[in-house]
Every structure is written in structure tokens, then in C-alpha cells.
mmCIF file of the N, C-alpha and C atoms, coordinates in Angstrom:
data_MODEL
# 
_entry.id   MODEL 
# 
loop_
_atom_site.group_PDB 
_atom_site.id 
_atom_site.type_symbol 
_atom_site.label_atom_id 
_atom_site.label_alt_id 
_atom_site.label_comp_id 
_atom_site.label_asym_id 
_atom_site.label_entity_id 
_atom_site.label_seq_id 
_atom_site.pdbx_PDB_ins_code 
_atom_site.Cartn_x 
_atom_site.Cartn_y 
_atom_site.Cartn_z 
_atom_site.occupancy 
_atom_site.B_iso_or_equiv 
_atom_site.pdbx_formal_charge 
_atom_site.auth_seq_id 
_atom_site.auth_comp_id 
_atom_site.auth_asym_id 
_atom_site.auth_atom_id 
_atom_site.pdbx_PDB_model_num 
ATOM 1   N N  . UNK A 1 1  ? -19.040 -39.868 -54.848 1.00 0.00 ? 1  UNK A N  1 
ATOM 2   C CA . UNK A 1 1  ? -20.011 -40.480 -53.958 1.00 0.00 ? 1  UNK A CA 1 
ATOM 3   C C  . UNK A 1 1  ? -21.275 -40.748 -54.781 1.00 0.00 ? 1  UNK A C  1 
ATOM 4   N N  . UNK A 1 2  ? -21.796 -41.858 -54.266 1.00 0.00 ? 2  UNK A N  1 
ATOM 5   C CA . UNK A 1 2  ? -23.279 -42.057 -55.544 1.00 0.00 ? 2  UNK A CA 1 
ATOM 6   C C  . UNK A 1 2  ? -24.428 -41.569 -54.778 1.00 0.00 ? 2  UNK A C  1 
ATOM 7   N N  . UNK A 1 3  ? -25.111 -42.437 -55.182 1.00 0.00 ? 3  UNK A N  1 
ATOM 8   C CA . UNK A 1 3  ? -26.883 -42.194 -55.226 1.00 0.00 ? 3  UNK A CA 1 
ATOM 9   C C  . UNK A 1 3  ? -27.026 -42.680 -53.947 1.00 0.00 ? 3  UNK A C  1 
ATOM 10  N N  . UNK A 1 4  ? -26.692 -43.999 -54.061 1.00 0.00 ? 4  UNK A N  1 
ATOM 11  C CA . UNK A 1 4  ? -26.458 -44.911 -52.483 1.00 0.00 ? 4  UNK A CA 1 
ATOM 12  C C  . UNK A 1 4  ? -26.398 -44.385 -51.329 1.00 0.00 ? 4  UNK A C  1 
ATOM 13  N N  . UNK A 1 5  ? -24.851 -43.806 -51.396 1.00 0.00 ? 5  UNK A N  1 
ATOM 14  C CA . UNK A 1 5  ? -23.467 -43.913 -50.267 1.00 0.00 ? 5  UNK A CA 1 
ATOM 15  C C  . UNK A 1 5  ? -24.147 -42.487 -49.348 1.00 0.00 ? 5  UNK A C  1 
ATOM 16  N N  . UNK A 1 6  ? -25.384 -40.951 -50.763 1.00 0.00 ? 6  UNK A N  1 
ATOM 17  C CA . UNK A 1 6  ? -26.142 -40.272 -50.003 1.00 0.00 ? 6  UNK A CA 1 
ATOM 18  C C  . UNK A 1 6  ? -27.072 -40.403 -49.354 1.00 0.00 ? 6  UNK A C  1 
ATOM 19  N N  . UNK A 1 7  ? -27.775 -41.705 -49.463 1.00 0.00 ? 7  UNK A N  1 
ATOM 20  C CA . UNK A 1 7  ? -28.639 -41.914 -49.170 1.00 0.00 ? 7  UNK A CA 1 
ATOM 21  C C  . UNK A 1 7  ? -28.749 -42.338 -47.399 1.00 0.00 ? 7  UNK A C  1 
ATOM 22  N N  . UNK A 1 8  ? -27.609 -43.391 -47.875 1.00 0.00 ? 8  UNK A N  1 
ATOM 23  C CA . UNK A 1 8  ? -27.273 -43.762 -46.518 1.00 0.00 ? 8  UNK A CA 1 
ATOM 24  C C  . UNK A 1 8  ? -26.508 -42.691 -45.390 1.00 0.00 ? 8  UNK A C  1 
ATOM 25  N N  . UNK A 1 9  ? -25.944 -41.674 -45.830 1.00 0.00 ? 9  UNK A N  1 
ATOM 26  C CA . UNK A 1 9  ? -25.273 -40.778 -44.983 1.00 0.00 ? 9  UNK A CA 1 
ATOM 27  C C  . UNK A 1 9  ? -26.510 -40.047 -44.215 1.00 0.00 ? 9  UNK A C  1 
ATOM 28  N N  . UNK A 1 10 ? -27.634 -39.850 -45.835 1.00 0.00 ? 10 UNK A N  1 
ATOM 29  C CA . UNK A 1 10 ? -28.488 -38.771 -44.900 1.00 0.00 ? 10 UNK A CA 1 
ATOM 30  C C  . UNK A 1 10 ? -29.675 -39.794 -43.721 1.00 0.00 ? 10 UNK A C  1 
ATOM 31  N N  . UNK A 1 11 ? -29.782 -40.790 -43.957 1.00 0.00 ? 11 UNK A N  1 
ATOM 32  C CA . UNK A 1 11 ? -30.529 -41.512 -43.422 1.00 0.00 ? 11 UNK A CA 1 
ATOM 33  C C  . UNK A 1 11 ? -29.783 -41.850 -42.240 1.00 0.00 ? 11 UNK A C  1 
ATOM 34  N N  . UNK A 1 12 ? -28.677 -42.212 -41.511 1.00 0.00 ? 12 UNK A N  1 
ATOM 35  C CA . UNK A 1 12 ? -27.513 -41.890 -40.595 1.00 0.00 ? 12 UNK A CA 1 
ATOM 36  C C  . UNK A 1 12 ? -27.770 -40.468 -40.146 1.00 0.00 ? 12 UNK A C  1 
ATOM 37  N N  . UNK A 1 13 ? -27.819 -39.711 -40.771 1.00 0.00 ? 13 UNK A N  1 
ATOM 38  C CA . UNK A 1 13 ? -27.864 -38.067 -40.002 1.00 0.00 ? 13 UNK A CA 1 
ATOM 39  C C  . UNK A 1 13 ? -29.183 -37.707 -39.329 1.00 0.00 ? 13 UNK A C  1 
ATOM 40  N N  . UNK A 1 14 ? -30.358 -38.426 -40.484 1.00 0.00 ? 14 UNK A N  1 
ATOM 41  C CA . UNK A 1 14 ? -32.067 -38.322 -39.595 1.00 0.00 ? 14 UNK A CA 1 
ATOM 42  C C  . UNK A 1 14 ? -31.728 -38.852 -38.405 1.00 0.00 ? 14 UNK A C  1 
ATOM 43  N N  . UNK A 1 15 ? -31.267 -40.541 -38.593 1.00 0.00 ? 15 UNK A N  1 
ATOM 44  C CA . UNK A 1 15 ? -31.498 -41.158 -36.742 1.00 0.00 ? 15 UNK A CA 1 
ATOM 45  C C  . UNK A 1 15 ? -30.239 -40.213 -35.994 1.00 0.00 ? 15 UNK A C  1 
ATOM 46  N N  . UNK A 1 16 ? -29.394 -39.891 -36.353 1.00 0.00 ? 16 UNK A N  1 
ATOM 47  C CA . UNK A 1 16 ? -29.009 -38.665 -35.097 1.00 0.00 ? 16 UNK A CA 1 
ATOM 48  C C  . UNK A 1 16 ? -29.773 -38.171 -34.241 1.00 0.00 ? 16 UNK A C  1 
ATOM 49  N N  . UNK A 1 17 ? -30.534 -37.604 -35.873 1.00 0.00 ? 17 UNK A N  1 
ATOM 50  C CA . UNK A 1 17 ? -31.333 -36.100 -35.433 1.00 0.00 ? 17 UNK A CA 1 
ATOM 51  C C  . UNK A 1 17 ? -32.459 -36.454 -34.584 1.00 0.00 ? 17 UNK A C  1 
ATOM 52  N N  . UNK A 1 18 ? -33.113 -37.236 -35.310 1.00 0.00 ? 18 UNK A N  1 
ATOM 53  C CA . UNK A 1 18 ? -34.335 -37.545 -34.287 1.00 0.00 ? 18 UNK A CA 1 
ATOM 54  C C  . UNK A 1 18 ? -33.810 -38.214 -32.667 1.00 0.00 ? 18 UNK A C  1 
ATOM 55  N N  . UNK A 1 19 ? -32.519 -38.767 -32.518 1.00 0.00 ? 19 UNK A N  1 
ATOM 56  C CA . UNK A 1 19 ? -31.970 -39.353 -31.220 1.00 0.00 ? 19 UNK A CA 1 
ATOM 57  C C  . UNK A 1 19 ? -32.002 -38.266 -30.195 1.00 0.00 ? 19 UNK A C  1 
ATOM 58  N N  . UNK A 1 20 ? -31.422 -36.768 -30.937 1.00 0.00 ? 20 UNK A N  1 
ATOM 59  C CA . UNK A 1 20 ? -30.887 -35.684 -30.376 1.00 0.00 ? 20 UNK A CA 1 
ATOM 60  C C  . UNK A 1 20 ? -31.854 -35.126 -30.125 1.00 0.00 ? 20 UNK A C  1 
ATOM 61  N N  . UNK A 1 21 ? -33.532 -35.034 -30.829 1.00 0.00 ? 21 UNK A N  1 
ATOM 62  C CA . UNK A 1 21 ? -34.453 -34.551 -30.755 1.00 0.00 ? 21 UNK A CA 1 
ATOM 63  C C  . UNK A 1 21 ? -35.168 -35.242 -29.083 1.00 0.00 ? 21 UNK A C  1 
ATOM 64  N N  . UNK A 1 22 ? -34.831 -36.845 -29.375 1.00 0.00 ? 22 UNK A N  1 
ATOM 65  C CA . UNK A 1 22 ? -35.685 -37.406 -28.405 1.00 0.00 ? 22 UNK A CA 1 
ATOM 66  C C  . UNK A 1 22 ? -35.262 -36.979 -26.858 1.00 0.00 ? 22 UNK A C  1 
ATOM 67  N N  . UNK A 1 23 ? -33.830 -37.116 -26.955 1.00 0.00 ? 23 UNK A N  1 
ATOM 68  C CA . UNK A 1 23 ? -33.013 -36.628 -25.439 1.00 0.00 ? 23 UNK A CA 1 
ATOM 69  C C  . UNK A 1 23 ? -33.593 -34.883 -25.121 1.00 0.00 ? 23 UNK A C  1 
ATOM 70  N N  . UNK A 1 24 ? -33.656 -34.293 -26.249 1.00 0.00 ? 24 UNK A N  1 
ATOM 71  C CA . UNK A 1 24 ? -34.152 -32.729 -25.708 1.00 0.00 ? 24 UNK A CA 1 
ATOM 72  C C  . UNK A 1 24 ? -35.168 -32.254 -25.055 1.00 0.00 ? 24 UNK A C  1 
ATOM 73  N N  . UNK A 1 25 ? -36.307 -33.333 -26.021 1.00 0.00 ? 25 UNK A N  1 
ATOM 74  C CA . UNK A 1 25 ? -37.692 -33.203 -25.354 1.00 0.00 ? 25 UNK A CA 1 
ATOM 75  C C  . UNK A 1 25 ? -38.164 -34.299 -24.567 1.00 0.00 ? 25 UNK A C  1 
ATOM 76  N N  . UNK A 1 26 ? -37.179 -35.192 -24.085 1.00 0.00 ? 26 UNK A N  1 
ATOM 77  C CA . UNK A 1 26 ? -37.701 -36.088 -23.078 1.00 0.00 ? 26 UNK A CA 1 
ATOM 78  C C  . UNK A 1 26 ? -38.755 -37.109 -23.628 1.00 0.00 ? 26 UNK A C  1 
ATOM 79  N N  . UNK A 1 27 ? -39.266 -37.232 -24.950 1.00 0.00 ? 27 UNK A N  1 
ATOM 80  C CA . UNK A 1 27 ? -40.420 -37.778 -25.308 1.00 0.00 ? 27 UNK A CA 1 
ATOM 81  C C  . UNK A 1 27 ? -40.239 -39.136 -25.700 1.00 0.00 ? 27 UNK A C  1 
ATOM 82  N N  . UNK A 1 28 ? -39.074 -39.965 -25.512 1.00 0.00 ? 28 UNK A N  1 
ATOM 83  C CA . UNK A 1 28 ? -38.313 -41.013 -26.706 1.00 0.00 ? 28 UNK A CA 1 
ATOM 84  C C  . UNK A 1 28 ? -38.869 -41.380 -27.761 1.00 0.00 ? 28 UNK A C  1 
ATOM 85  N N  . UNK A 1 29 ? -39.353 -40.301 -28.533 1.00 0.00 ? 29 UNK A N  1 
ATOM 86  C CA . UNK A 1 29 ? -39.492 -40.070 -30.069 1.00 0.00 ? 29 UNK A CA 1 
ATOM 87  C C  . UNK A 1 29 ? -40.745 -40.549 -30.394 1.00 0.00 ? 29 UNK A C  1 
ATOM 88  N N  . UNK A 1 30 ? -41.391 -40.261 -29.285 1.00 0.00 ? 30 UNK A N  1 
ATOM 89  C CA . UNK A 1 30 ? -42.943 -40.184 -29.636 1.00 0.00 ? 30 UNK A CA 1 
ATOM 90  C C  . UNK A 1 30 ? -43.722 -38.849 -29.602 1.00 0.00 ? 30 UNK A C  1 
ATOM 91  N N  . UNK A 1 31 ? -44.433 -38.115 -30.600 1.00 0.00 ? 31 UNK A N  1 
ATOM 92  C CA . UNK A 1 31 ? -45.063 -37.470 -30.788 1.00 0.00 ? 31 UNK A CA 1 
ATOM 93  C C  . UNK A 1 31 ? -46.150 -37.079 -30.711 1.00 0.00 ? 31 UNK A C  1 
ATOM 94  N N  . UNK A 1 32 ? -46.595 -36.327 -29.631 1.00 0.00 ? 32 UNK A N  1 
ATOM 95  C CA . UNK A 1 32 ? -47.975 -35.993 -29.322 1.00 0.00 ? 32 UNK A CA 1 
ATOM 96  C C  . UNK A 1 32 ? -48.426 -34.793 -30.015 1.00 0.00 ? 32 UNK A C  1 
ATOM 97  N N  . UNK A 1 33 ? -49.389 -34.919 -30.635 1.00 0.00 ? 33 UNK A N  1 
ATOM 98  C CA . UNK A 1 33 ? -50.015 -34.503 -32.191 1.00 0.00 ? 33 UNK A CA 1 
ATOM 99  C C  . UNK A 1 33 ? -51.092 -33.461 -30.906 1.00 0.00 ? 33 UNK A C  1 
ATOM 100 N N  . UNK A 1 34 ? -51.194 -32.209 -31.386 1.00 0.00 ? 34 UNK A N  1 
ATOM 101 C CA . UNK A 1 34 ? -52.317 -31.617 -30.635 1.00 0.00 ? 34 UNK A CA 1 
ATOM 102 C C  . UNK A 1 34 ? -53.793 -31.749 -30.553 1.00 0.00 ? 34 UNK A C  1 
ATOM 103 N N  . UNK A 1 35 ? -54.381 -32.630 -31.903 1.00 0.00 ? 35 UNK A N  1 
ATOM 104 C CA . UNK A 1 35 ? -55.668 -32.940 -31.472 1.00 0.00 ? 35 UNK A CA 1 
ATOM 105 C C  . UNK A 1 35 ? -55.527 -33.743 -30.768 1.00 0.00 ? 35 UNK A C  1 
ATOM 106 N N  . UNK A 1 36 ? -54.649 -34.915 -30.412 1.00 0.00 ? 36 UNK A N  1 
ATOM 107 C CA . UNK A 1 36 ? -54.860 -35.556 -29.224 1.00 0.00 ? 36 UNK A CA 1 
ATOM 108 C C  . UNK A 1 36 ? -55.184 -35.257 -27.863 1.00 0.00 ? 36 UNK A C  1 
ATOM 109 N N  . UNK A 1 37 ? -54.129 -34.071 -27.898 1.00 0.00 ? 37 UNK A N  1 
ATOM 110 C CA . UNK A 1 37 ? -54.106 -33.695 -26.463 1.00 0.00 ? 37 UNK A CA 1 
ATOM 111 C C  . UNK A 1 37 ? -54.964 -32.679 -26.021 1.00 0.00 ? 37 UNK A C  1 
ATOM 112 N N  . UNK A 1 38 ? -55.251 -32.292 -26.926 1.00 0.00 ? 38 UNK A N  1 
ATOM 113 C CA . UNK A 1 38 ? -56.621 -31.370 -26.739 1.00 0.00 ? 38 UNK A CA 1 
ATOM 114 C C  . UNK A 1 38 ? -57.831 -31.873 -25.487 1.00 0.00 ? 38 UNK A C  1 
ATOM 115 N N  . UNK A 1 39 ? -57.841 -30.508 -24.696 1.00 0.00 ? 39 UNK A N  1 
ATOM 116 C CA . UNK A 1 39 ? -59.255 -31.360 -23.930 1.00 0.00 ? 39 UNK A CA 1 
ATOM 117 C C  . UNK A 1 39 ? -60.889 -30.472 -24.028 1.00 0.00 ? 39 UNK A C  1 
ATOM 118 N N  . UNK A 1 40 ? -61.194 -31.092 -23.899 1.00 0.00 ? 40 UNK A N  1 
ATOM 119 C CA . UNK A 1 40 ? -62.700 -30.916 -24.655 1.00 0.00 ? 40 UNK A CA 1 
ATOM 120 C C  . UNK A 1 40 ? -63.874 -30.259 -23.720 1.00 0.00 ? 40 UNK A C  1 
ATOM 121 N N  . UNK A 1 41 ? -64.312 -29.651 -23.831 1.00 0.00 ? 41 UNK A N  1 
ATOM 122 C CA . UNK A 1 41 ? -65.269 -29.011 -22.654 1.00 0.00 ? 41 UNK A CA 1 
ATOM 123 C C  . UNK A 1 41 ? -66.721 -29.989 -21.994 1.00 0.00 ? 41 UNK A C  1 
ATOM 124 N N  . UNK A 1 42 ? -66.780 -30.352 -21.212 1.00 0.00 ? 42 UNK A N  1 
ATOM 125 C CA . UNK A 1 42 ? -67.491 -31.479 -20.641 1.00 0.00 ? 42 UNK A CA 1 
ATOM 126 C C  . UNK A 1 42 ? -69.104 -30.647 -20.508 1.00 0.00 ? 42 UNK A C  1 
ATOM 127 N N  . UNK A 1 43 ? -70.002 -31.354 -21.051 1.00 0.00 ? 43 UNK A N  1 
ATOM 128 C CA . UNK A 1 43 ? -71.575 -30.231 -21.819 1.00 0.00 ? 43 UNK A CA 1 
ATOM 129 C C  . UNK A 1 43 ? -72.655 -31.155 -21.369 1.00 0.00 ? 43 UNK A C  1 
ATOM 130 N N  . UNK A 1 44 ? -73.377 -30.329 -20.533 1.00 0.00 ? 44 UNK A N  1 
ATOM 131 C CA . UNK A 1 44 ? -74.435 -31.319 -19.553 1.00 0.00 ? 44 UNK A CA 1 
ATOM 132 C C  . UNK A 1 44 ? -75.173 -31.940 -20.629 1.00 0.00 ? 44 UNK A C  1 
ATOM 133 N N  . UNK A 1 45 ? -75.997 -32.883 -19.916 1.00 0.00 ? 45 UNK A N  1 
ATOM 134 C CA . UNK A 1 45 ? -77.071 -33.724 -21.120 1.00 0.00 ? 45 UNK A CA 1 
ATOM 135 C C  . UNK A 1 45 ? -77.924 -32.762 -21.785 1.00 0.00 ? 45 UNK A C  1 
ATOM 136 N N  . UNK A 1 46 ? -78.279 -31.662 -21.339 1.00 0.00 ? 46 UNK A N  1 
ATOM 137 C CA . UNK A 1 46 ? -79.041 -30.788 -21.349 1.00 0.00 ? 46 UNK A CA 1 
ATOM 138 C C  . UNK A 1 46 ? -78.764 -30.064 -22.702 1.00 0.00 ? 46 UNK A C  1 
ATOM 139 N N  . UNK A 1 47 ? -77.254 -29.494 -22.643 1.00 0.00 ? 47 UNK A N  1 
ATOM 140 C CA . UNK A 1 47 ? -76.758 -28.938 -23.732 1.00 0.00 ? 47 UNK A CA 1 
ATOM 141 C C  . UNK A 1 47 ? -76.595 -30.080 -24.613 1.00 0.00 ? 47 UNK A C  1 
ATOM 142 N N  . UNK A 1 48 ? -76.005 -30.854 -24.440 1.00 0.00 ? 48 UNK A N  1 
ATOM 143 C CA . UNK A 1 48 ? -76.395 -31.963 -25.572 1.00 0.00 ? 48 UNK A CA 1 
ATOM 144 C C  . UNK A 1 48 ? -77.412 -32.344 -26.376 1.00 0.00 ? 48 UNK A C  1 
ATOM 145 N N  . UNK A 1 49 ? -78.368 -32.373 -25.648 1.00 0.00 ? 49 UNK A N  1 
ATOM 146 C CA . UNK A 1 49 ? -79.327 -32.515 -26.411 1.00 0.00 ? 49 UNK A CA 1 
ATOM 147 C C  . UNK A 1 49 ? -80.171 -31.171 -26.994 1.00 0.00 ? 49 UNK A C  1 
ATOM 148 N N  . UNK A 1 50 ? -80.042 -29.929 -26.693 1.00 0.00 ? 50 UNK A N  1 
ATOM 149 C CA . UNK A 1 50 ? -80.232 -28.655 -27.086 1.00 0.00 ? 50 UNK A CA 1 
ATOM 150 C C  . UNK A 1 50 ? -79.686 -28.421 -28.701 1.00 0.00 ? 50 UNK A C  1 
ATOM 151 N N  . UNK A 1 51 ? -78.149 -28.982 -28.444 1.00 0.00 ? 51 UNK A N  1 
ATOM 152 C CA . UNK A 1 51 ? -77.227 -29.009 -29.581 1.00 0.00 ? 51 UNK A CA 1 
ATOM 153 C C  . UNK A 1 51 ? -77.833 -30.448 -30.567 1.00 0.00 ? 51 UNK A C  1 
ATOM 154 N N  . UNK A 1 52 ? -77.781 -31.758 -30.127 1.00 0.00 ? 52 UNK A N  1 
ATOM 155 C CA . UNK A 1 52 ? -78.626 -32.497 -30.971 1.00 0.00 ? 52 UNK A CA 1 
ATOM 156 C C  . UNK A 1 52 ? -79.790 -32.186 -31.880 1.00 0.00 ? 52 UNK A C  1 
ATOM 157 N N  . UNK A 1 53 ? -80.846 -31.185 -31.128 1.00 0.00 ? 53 UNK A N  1 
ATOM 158 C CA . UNK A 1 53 ? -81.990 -30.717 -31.474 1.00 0.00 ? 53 UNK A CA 1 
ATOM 159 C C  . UNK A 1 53 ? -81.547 -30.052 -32.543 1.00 0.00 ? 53 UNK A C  1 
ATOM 160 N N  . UNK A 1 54 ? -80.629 -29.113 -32.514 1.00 0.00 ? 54 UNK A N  1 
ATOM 161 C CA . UNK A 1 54 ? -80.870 -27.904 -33.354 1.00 0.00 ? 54 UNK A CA 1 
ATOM 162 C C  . UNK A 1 54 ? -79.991 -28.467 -34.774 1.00 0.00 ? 54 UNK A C  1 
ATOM 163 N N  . UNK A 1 55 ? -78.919 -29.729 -34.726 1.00 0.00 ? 55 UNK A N  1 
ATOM 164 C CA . UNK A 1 55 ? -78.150 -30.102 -35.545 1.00 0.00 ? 55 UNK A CA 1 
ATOM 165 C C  . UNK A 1 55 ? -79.609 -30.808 -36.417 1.00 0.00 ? 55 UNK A C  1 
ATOM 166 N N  . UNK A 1 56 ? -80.675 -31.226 -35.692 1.00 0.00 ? 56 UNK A N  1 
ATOM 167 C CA . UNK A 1 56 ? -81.363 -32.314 -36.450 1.00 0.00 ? 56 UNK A CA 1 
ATOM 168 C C  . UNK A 1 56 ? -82.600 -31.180 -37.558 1.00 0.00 ? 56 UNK A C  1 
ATOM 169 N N  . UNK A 1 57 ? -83.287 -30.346 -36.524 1.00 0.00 ? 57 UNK A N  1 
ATOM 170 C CA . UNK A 1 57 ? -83.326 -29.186 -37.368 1.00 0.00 ? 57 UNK A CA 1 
ATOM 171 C C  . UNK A 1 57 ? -83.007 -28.738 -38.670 1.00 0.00 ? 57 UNK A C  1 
ATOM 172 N N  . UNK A 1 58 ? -81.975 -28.861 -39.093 1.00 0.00 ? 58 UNK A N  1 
ATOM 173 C CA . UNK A 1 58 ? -80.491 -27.749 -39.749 1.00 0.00 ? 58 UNK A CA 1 
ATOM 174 C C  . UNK A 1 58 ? -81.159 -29.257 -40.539 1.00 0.00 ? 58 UNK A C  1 
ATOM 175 N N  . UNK A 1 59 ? -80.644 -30.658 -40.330 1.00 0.00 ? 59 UNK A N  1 
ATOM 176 C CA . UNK A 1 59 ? -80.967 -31.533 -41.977 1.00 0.00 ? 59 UNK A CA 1 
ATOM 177 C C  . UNK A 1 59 ? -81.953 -31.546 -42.138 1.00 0.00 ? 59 UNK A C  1 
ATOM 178 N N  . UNK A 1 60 ? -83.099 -31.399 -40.905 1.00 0.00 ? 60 UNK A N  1 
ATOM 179 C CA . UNK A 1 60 ? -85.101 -31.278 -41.620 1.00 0.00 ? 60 UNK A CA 1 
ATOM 180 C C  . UNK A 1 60 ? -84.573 -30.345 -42.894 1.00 0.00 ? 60 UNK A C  1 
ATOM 181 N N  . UNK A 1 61 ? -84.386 -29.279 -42.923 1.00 0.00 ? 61 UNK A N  1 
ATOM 182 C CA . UNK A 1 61 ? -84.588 -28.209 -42.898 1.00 0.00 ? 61 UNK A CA 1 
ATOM 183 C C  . UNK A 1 61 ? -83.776 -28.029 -44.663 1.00 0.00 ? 61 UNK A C  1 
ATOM 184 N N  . UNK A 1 62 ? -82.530 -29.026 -44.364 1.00 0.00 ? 62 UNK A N  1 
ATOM 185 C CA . UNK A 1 62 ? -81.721 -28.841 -45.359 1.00 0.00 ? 62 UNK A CA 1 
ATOM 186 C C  . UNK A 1 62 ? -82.522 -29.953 -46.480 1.00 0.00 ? 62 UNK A C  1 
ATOM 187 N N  . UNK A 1 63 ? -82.492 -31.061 -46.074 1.00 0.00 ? 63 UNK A N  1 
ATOM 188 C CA . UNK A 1 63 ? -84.160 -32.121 -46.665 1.00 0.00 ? 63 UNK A CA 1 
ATOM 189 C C  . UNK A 1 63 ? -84.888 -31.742 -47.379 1.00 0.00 ? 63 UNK A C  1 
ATOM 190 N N  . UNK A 1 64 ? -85.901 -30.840 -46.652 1.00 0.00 ? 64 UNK A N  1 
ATOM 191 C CA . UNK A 1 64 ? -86.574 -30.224 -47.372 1.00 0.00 ? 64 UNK A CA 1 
ATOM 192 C C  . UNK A 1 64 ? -86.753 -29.121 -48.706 1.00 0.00 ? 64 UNK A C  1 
ATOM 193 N N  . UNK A 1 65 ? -85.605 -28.279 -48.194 1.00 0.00 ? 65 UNK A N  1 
ATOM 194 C CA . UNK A 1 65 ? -85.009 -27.574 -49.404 1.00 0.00 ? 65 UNK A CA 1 
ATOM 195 C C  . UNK A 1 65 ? -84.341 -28.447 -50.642 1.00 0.00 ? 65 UNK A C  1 
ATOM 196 N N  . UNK A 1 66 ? -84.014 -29.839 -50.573 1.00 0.00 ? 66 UNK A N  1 
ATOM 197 C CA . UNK A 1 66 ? -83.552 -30.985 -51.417 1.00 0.00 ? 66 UNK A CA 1 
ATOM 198 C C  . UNK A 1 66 ? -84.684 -31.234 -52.087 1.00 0.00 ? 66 UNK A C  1 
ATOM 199 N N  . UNK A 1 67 ? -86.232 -31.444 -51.565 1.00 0.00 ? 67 UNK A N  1 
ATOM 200 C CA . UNK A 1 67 ? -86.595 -31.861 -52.845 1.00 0.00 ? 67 UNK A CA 1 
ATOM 201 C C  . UNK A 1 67 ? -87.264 -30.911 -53.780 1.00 0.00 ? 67 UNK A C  1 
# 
């Protein structure tokens, strides 16, 4: 058997696999990656901008120690 004839067998055995994968998990072979699905904690304007403040801070701060 050559270089080829493996190539093609194992590439035949992936689309199985992934066929057999798709029927198991119901997904038809689409993959939902977990940062996607991740959900995110919803942060009043308030904290937002608390957190803005203190991020802008942190580069004054880092700035200054630069020159």
C-alpha cells in the first residue's frame, strides 16, 4: 500500500468519524468553542465606569513611570 492509497483510507476514516461524532452530539459538525458560549456578567454603567476609571489610572500611572 503507498503513501497515497494511506492517505486516502485515513481521510475516509476522519469523515466517518466526524459523521459518527455529528449523529452523537446532535451538533451536524459544528462546534461550539467555549469562549463563545460563555455568558458574561451584565455591570451597571456605574461599575463600568468605576472599572474605566481605575484601568485609566493604572496607564497615568504606568506613563509616568515611562519617562
Amino acid at each position: 500500500m503507498g503513501t497515497r492509497e494511506i492517505v486516502v483510507e485515513l481521510d475516509a476514516q476522519l469523515a466517518r468519524l466526524r459523521e459518527a461524532r455529528a449523529l452523537l452530539t446532535g451538533s451536524n459538525g459544528r462546534v461550539v468553542t467555549k469562549r463563545g458560549s460563555r455568558k458574561r456578567p451584565v455591570l451597571s454603567a456605574e461599575a463600568r465606569k468605576r472599572i474605566g476609571d481605575a484601568q485609566r489610572r493604572r496607564w497615568a500611572k504606568q506613563k509616568k513611570a515611562a519617562k
